[in-house]
C-alpha positions in Angstrom: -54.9 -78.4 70.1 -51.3 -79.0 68.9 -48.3 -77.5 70.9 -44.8 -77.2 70.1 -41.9 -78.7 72.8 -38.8 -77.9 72.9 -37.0 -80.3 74.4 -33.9 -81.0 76.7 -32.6 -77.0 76.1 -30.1 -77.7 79.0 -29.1 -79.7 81.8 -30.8 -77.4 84.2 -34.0 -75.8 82.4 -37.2 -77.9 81.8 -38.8 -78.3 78.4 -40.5 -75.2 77.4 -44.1 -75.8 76.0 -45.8 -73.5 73.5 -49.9 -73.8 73.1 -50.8 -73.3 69.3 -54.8 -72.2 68.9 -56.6 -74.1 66.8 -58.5 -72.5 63.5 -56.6 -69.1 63.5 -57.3 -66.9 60.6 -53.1 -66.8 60.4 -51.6 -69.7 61.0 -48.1 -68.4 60.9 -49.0 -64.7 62.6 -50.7 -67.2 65.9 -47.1 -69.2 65.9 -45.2 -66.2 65.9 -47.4 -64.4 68.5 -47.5 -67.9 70.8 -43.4 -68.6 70.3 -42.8 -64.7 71.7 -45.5 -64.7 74.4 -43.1 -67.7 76.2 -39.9 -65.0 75.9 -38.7 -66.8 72.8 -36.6 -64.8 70.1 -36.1 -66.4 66.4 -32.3 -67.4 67.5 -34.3 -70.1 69.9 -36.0 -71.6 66.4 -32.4 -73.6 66.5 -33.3 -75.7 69.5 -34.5 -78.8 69.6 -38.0 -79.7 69.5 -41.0 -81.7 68.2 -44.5 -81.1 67.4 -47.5 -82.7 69.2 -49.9 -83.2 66.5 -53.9 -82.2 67.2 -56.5 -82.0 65.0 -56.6 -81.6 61.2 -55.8 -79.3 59.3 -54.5 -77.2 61.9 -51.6 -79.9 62.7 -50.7 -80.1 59.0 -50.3 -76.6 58.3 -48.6 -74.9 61.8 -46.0 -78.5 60.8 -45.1 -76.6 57.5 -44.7 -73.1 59.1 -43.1 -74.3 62.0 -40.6 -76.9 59.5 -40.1 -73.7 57.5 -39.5 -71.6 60.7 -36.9 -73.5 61.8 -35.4 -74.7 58.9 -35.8 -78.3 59.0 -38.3 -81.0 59.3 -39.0 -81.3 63.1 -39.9 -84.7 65.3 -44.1 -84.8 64.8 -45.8 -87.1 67.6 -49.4 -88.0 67.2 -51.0 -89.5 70.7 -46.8 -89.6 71.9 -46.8 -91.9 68.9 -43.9 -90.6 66.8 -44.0 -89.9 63.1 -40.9 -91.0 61.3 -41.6 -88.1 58.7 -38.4 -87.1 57.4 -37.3 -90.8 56.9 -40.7 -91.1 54.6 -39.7 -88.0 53.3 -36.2 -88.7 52.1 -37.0 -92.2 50.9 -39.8 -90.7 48.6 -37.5 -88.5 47.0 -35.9 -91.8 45.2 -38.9 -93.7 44.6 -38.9 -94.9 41.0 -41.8 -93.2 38.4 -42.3 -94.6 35.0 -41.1 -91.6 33.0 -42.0 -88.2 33.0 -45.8 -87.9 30.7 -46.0 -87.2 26.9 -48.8 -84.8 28.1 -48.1 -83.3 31.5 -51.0 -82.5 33.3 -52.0 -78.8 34.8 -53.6 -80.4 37.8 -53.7 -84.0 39.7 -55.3 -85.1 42.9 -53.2 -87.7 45.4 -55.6 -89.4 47.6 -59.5 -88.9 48.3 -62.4 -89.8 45.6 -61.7 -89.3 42.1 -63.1 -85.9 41.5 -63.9 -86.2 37.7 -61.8 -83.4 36.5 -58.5 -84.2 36.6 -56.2 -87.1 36.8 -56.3 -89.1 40.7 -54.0 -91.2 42.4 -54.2 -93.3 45.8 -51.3 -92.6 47.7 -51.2 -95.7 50.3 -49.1 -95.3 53.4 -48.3 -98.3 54.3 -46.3 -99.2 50.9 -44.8 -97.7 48.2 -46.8 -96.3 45.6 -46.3 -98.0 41.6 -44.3 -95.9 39.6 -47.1 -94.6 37.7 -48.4 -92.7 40.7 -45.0 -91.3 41.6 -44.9 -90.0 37.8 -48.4 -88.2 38.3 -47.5 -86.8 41.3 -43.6 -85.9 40.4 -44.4 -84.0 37.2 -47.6 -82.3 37.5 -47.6 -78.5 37.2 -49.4 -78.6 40.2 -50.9 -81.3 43.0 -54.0 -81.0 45.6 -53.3 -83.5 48.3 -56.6 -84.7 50.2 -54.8 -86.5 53.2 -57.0 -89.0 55.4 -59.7 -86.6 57.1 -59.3 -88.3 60.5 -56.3 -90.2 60.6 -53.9 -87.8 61.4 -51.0 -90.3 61.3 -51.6 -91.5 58.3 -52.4 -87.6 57.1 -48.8 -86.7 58.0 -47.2 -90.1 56.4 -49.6 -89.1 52.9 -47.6 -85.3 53.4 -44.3 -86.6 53.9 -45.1 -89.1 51.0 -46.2 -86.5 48.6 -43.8 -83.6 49.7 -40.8 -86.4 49.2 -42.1 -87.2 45.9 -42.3 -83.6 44.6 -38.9 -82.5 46.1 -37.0 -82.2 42.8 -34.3 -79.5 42.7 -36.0 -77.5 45.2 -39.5 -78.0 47.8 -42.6 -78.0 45.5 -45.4 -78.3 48.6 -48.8 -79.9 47.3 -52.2 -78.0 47.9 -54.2 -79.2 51.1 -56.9 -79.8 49.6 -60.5 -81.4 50.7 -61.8 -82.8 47.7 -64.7 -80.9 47.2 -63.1 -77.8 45.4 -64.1 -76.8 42.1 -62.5 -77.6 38.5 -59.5 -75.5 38.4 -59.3 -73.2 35.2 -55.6 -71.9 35.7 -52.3 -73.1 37.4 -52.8 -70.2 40.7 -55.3 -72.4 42.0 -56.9 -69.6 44.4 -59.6 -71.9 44.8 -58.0 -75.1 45.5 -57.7 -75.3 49.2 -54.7 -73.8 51.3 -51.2 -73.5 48.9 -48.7 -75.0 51.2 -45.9 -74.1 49.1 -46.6 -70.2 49.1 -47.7 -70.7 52.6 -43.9 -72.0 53.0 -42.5 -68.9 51.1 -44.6 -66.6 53.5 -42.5 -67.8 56.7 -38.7 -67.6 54.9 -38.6 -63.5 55.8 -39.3 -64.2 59.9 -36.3 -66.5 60.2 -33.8 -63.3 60.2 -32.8 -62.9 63.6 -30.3 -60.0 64.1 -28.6 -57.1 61.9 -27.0 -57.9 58.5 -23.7 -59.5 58.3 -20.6 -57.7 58.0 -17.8 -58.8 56.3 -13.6 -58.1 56.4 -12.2 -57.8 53.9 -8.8 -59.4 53.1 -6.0 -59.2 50.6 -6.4 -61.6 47.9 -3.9 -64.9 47.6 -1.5 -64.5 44.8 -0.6 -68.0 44.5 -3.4 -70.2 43.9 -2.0 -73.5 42.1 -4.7 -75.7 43.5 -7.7 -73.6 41.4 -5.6 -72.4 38.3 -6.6 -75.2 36.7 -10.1 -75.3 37.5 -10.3 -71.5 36.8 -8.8 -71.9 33.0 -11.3 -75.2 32.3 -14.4 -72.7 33.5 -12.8 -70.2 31.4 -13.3 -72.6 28.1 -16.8 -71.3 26.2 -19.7 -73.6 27.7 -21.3 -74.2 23.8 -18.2 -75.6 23.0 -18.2 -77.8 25.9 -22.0 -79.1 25.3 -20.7 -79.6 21.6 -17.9 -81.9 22.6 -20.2 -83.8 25.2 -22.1 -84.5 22.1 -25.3 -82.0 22.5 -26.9 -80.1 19.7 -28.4 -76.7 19.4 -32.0 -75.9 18.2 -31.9 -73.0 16.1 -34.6 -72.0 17.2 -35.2 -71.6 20.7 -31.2 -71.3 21.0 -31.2 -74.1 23.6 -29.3 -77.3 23.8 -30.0 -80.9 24.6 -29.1 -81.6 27.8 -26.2 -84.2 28.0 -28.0 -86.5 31.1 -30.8 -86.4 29.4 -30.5 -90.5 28.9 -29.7 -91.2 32.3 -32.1 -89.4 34.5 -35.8 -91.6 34.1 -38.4 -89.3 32.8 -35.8 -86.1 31.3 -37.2 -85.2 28.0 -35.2 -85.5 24.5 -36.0 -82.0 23.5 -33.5 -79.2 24.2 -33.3 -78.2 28.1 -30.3 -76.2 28.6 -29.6 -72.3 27.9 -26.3 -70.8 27.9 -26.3 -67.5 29.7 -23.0 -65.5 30.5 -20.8 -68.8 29.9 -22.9 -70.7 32.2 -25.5 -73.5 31.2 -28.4 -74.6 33.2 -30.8 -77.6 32.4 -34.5 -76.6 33.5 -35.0 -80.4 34.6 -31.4 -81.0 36.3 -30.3 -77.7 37.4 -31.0 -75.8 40.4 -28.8 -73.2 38.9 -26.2 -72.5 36.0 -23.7 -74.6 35.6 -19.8 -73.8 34.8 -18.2 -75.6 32.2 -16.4 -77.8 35.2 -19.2 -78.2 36.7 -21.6 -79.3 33.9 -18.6 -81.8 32.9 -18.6 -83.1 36.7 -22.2 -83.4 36.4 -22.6 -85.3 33.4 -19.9 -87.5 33.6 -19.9 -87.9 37.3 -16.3 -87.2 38.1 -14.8 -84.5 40.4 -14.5 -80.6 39.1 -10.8 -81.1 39.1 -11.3 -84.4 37.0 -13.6 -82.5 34.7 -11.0 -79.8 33.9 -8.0 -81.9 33.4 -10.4 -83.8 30.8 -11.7 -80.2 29.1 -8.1 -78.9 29.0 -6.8 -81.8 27.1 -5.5 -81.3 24.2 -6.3 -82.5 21.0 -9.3 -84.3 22.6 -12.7 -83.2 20.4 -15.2 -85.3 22.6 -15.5 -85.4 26.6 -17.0 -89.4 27.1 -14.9 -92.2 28.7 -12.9 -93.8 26.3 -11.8 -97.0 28.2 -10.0 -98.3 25.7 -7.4 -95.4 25.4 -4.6 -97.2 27.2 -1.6 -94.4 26.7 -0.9 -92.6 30.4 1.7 -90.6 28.4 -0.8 -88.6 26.7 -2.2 -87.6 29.7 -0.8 -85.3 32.9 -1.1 -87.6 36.1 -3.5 -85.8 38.9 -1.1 -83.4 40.6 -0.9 -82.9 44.5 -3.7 -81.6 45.9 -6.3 -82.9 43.1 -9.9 -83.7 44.1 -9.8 -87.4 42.8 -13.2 -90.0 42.5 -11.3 -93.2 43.9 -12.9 -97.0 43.7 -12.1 -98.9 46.6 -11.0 -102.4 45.4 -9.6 -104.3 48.9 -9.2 -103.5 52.6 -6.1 -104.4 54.4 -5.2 -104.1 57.9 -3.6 -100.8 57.8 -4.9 -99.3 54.9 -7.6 -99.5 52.0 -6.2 -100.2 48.3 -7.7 -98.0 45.6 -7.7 -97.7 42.3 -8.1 -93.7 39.9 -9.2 -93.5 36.5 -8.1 -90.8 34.1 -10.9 -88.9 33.6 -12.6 -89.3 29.7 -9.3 -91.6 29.1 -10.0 -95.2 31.5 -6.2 -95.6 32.4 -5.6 -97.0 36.1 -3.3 -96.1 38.9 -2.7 -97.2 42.0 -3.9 -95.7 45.3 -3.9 -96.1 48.7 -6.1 -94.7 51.5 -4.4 -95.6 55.1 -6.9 -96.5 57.9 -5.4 -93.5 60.1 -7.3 -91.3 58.3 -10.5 -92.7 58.6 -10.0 -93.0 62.4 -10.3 -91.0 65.5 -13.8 -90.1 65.1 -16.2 -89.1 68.0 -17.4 -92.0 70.5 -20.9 -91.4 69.1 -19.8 -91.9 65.7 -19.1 -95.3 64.1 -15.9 -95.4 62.4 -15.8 -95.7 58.9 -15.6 -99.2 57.0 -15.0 -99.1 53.3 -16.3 -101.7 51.5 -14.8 -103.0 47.9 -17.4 -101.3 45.0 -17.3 -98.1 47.3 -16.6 -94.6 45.6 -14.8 -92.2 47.4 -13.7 -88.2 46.8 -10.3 -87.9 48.3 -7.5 -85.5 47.8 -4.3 -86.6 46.6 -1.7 -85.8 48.9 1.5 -87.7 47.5 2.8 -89.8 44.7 5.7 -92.2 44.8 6.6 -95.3 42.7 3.6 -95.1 40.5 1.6 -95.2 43.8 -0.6 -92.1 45.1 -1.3 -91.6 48.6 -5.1 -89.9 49.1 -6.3 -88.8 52.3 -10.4 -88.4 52.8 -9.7 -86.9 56.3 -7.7 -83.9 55.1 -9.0 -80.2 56.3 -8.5 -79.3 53.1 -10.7 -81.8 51.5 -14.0 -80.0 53.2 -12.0 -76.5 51.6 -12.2 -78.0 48.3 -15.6 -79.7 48.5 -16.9 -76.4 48.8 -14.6 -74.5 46.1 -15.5 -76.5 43.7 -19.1 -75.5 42.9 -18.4 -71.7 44.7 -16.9 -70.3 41.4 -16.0 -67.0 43.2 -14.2 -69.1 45.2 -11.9 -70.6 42.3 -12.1 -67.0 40.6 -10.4 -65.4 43.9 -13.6 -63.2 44.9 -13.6 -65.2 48.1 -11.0 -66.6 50.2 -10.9 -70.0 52.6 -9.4 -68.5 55.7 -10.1 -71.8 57.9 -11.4 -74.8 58.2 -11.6 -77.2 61.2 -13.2 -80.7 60.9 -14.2 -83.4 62.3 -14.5 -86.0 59.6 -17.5 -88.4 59.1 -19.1 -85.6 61.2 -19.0 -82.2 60.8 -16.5 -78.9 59.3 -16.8 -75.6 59.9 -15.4 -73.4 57.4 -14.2 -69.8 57.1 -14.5 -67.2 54.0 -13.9 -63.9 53.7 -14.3 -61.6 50.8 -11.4 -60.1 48.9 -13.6 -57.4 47.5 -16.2 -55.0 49.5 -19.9 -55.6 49.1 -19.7 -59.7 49.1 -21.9 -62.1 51.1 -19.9 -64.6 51.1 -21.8 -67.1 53.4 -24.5 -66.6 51.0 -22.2 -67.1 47.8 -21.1 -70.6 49.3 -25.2 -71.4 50.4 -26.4 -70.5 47.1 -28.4 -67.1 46.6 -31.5 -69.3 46.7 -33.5 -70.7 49.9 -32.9 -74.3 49.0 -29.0 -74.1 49.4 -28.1 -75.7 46.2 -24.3 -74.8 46.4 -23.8 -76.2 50.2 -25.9 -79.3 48.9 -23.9 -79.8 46.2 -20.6 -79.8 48.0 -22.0 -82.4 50.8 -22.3 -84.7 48.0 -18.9 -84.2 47.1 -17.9 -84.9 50.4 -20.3 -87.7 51.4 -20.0 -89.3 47.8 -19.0 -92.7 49.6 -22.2 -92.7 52.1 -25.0 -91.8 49.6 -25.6 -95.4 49.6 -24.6 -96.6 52.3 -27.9 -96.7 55.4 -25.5 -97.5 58.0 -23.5 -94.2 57.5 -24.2 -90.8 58.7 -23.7 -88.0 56.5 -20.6 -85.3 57.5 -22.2 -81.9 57.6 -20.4 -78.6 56.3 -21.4 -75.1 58.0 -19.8 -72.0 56.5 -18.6 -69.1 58.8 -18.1 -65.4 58.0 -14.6 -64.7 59.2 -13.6 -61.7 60.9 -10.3 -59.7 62.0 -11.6 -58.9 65.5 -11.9 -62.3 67.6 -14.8 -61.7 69.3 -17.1 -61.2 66.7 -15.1 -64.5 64.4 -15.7 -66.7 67.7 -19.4 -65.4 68.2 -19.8 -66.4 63.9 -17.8 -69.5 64.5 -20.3 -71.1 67.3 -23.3 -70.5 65.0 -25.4 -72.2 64.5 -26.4 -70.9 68.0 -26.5 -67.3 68.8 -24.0 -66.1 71.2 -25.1 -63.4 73.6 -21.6 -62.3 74.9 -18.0 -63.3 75.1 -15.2 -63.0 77.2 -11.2 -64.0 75.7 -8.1 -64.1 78.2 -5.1 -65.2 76.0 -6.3 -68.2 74.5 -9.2 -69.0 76.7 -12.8 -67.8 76.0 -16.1 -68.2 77.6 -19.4 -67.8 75.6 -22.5 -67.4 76.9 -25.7 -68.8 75.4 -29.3 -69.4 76.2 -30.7 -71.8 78.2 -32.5 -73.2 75.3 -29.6 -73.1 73.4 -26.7 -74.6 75.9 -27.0 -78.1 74.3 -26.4 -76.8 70.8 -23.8 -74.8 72.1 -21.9 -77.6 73.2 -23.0 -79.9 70.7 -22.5 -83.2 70.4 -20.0 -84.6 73.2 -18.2 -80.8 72.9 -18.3 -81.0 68.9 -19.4 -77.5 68.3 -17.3 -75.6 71.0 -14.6 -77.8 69.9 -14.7 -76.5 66.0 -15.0 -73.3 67.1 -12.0 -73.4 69.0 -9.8 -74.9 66.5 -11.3 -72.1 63.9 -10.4 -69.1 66.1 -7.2 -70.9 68.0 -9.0 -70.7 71.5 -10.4 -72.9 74.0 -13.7 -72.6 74.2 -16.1 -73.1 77.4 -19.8 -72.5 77.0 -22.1 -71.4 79.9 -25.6 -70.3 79.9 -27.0 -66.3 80.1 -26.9 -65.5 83.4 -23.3 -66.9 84.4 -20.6 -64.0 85.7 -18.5 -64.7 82.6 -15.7 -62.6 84.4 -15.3 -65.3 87.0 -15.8 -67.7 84.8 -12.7 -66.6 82.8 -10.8 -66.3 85.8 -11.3 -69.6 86.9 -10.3 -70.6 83.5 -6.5 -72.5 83.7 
């Protein structure tokens, strides 16, 4: 039987334990039914927790619901032996393939005895597989996996493996499959075992845990120098853009060849990329359309801001790197408050000496990143070493003698991360109120709308389960950790910002779920679950702390149960 623990939920309650049957006829319906019957609500999915593993299949498919549940890949133990699943996980999502196939098959098996019928692959755990395999199992339409029928270790490593591997733009779960089902005829595959994927889908709608949202409204900014630029380069038609980085039209299916098409192993020379509503999106690179900033960025692997100084140029015909265009003069220097891609060439005791390229144009300045900024991080967190070679977003905070001062510790920076793939953030549909940030760690953020009827958390996520937009901004933030092992990545959490401060500092501590407030002045005590004090908290005081700085209060956490009248009172 496999059970679910959640672990450590505070410093006074003991782990809570939750028996999963085995062989339900709804797997997700019994996890449901078993998380409630121990007086859980869906606002307790955000504590932490593992999964002891039983038997197979059951283990395999409550992991998926419960992963999808919660929102995350959870610890797995099999026999208190733990499974490093999302490390296997992440690391296949990288592994080499040889190219996608001229002929892409409908159907492959990974792992189990060749069933005759359609293309099989071994999937070994205990190395990686040859970059053949990884191409069979990254590009076909669809993939039965027959994981190790008793070896539920290695069944879990052969998921992670296979999952990793098919994680493109979005999760594309594999079929558990036995090996004994019939020669599929069409891509449902109703006959192919359990579909893991629309299994996944299936548990998205029971993660809601409360009412709707609401939003307040506020007045738009009029002055907006640090997006004017950005907003007039996505304003540019995106055909011409995909013209001047050198694409071509097919007349016709309409669509375009997609400009990374030679860099990315396996993309296909045909055309990819349809312009809808002045926005282009490649079916193999995009998890959704593109501006013409944006597809620039993407393509030529500079910052939005870089990409728009480089479309709004005049006189230039072609957007590629021209490094032999040696004439500054030609071009404006980045302005205060640019989001700048900066190549750290030397460290020196007080500071770290860079060097910025004009975007499309290859001409050099000087830059300068002072250690300060990189310091003062939490005692859990190592401090971070730049190394020469390392590539670094920062925001250009001043310019003197030829010399330009960046900062990659700013507030701001996290602000801008997120504007720059949020295009209604850029347009003025939604408004950065806030931002408090730890860097190397974590920033929380607050938008507001500017006009009625707006998600705006879910315009900076990205309409879509897979949080493209909030994905793509971490990368723009980490962009000097992505390879770099010995460096965590700083995590961004949007908060809905509101004109009462009650309900701003009950949105500001989410993730957790705050079940009542008090405020005196500028003090404040929340109260939280028991199985969600430690999130509460966070990290040596890392969410409370955000929270204050968002909402200008001190924040003190207590669990449900707590007079938080006295506790106020005792409050200095």
């Amino acid at each position: 039987m496999s059970r679910v623990v959640i672990t450590e939920p505070s410093a006074s309650a003991t782990p809570v334990t939750i028996e999963l049957p085995d062989r339900p006829a709804d797997h997700i319906a019994a996890l449901l039914e078993a998380w409630g019957a121990q007086g859980l609500s869906v606002a307790d999915r955000r504590s932490a927790m593992r999964l002891e593993a039983g038997s197979l299949p059951d283990a395999l498919i409550y992991y998926v619901v419960l992963s999808e549940f919660v929102n995350r890949w959870v610890d797995v133990t099999v026999n208190r032996v733990p499974v490093n699943f999302e490390r296997v996980y992440e690391e296949s999502r990288t592994l080499p393939d040889a190219g996608r196939p001229a002929d892409v098959p409908q159907w492959a098996q990974a792992g189990g005895d060749d069933p005759g019928h359609m293309p099989h692959v071994v999937v070994e755990t205990a190395e990686d597989p040859a970059p053949e395999t990884v191409s069979m199992i990254r590009y076909a339409y669809r993939v039965r996996m027959v994981p190790p029928p008793v070896r539920t270790k290695a069944a879990f490593v052969t998921f992670a493996r296979v999952a990793g591997i098919r994680c493109g733009r979005q999760r594309r779960l594999p079929f558990l499959s036995t090996g004994r089902e019939p020669e599929p005829h069409d891509k449902k595959g109703d006959d192919q075992g359990i579909d893991l994927e629309r299994l996944r889908l299936q548990v998205i709608p029971h993660r809601k845990d409360g009412p709707p949202q609401t939003y307040d409204v506020v007045p738009p900014r009029r002055d907006r120098p640090q997006y004017r630029k950005l907003s007039e380069a996505n304003a540019e038609p995106a055909t011409s853009v995909l013209t001047r980085l050198g694409c071509s039209q097919d007349e016709e299916s309409g669509e375009w060849t997609c400009p990374r098409a030679g860099r990315r192993p396996g993309h296909p020379r045909k055309p990819s990329v349809r312009v809808e509503k002045n926005r282009a999106r490649c079916r193999t690179c995009d998890a959704a359309p593109l501006t013409s900033a944006g597809l620039v960025a993407a393509t030529l692997d500079v910052t939005p801001d870089e990409a728009a100084s480089l479309i709004l140029e005049p006189g230039r015909t072609a957007i590629r790197p021209d490094p032999a265009h040696r004439r500054p003069e030609l071009v404006a220097p980045p302005h205060l408050g640019t989001l700048v891609t900066a190549y750290v060439s030397a460290g020196r005791p007080n500071r770290f000496d860079c060097v910025i390229y004009d975007a499309g144009v290859g001409h050099p300045r000087e830059a300068t990143i002072w250690r300060p900024d990189t310091a003062n991080l939490p005692a859990d967190v190592a401090p971070l070493h730049l190394q020469p070679g390392d590539v670094v977003t920062a925001l250009v905070m001043a310019a003197e003698g030829g010399t330009y001062e960046l900062s990659i510790d700013a507030p701001e920076l996290a602000a801008r991360a997120i504007a720059s793939h949020v295009p209604e953030i850029v347009e003025g549909a939604v408004e950065v109120v806030a931002v408090a940030r730890k860097p190397g760690n974590r920033a929380k953020v607050a938008v507001a709308p500017t006009v009625p009827n707006l998600n705006t958390v879910g315009v900076c996520l990205g309409k879509r389960d897979n949080h493209y937009r909030l994905h793509a901004a971490h990368r723009v933030l980490n962009r000097h950790r992505w390879d770099r092992s010995d460096l965590t990545w700083e995590r961004l959490e949007i908060i809905a910002f509101a004109a009462d401060r009650r309900r701003y500092l009950m949105n500001a501590m989410r993730p957790v779920i705050v079940s009542d407030v008090r405020i005196r002045g500028r003090q404040s005590v929340v109260a939280v679950s028991g199985l969600q004090y430690r999130g509460g908290v966070g990290r040596g005081g890392l969410n409370a702390e955000l929270a204050g700085r968002l909402t200008d209060l001190n924040v003190h956490v207590v669990a449900e149960g707590e007079d938080l009248d006295a506790a106020i009172h005792r409050r200095p």
